[in-house]
C-alpha positions as CSV (number, residue, x, y, z in Angstrom):
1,X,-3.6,-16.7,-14.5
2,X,-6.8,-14.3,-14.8
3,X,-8.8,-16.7,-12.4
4,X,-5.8,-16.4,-10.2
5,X,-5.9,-12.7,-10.2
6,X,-9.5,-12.6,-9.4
7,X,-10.0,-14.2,-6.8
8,X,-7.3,-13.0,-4.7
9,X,-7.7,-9.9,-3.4
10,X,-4.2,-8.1,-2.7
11,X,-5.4,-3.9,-3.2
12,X,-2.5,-1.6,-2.9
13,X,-5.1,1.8,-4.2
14,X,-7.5,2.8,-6.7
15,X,-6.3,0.8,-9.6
16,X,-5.8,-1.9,-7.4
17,X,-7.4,-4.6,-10.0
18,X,-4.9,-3.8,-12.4
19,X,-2.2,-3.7,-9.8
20,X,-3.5,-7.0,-9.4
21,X,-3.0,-8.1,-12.8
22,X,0.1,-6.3,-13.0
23,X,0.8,-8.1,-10.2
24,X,-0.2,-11.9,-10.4
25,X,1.4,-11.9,-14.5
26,X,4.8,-10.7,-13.0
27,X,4.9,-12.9,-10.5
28,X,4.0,-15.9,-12.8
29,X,7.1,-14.4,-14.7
30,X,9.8,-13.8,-11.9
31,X,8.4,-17.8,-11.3
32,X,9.1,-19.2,-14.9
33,X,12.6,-17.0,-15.2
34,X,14.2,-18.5,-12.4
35,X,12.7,-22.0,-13.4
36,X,11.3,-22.1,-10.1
37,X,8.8,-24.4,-11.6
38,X,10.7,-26.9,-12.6
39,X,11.8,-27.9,-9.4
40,X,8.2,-29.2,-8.7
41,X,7.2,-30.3,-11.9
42,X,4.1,-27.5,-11.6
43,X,3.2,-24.6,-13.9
44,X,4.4,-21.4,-13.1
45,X,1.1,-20.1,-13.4
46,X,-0.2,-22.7,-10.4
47,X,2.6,-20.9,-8.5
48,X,2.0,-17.8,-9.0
49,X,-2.0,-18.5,-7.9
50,X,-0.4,-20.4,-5.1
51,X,1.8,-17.9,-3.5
52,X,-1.0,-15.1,-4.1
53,X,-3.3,-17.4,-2.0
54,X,-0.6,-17.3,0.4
55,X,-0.1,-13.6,0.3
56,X,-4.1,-13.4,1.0
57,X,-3.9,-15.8,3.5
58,X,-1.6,-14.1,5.7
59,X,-3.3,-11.3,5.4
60,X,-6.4,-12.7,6.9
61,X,-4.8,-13.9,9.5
62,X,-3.1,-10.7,10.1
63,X,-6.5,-9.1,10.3
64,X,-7.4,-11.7,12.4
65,X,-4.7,-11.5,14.8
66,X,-5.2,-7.9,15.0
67,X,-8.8,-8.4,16.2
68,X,-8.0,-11.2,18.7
69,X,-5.5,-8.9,20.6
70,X,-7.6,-6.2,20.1
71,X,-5.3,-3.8,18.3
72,X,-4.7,-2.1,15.3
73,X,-1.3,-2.1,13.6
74,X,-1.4,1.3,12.2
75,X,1.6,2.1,10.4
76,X,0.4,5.9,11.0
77,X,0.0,6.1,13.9
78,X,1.7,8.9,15.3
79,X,2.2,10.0,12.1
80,X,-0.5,13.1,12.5
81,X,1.7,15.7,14.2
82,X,4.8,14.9,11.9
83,X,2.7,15.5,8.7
84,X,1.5,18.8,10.2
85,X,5.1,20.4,11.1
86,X,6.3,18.8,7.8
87,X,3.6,21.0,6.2
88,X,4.3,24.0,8.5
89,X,8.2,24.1,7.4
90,X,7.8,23.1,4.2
91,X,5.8,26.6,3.9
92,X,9.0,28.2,5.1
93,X,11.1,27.1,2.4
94,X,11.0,30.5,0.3
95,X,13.5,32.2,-0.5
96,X,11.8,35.8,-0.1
97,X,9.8,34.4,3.2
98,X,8.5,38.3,3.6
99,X,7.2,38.4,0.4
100,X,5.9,35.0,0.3
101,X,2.1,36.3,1.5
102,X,-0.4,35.0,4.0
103,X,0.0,31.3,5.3
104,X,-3.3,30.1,5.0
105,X,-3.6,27.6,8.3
106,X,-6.6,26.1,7.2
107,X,-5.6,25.3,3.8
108,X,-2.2,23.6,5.2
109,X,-4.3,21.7,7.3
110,X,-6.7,20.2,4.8
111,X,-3.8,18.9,2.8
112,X,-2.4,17.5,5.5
113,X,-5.4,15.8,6.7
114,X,-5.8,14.6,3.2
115,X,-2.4,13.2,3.1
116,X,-2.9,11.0,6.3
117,X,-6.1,10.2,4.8
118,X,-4.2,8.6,1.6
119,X,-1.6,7.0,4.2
120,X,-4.1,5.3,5.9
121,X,-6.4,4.3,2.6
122,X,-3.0,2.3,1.3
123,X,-2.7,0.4,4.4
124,X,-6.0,-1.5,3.9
């Protein structure tokens, strides 16, 4: 199933080839527990390539779709002003708010901007 694993490219982060691994050797599992295999007479490890395939395959043509209409299916977008008054309120949450300091603006909005970075890194 290692071959399987490397070929197809399914990256969920930064330790996406063991995610991959993980991945590809749980599917072959989930495959042999049910006896899914049997039904075809094909090893559950053929499978579990096959349906990774598949997995990459729609993805492509996901991408591909996207590109043809011209859009991007950006599962933040929007997301940029939320993240920012999420932020914003969260620094409320003390329970001595006068004694809490100085809210530091710029700080607040370099983790937020590194947040929607991350969001939008996991989506590729």
């Amino acid at each position: 199933m290692e071959n399987a694993a490397e070929q197809v490219d399914i990256a969920v982060d930064d330790n996406a080839e063991q995610h991959r691994i993980d991945f590809s050797a749980e599917l072959e599992r989930l495959v042999n527990r049910f006896s899914i295999d049997n039904k075809s007479n094909t090893p559950d490890y053929l499978l579990a390539e096959f349906m990774l395939h598949c997995l990459a395959a729609f993805e492509t043509t996901s991408l591909r779709r996207e590109a043809w209409f011209g859009v991007s299916l950006d599962i933040a977008r929007g997301w940029d002003e939320k993240v920012m008054q999420a932020i914003g309120e969260a620094s409320m949450c003390w329970s001595n708010i006068e004694g809490a300091g100085v809210f530091d603006s710029e700080k607040a909005k370099q983790i937020g901007d590194e947040l929607l970075m991350y969001l939008r890194h996991c989506e590729e």
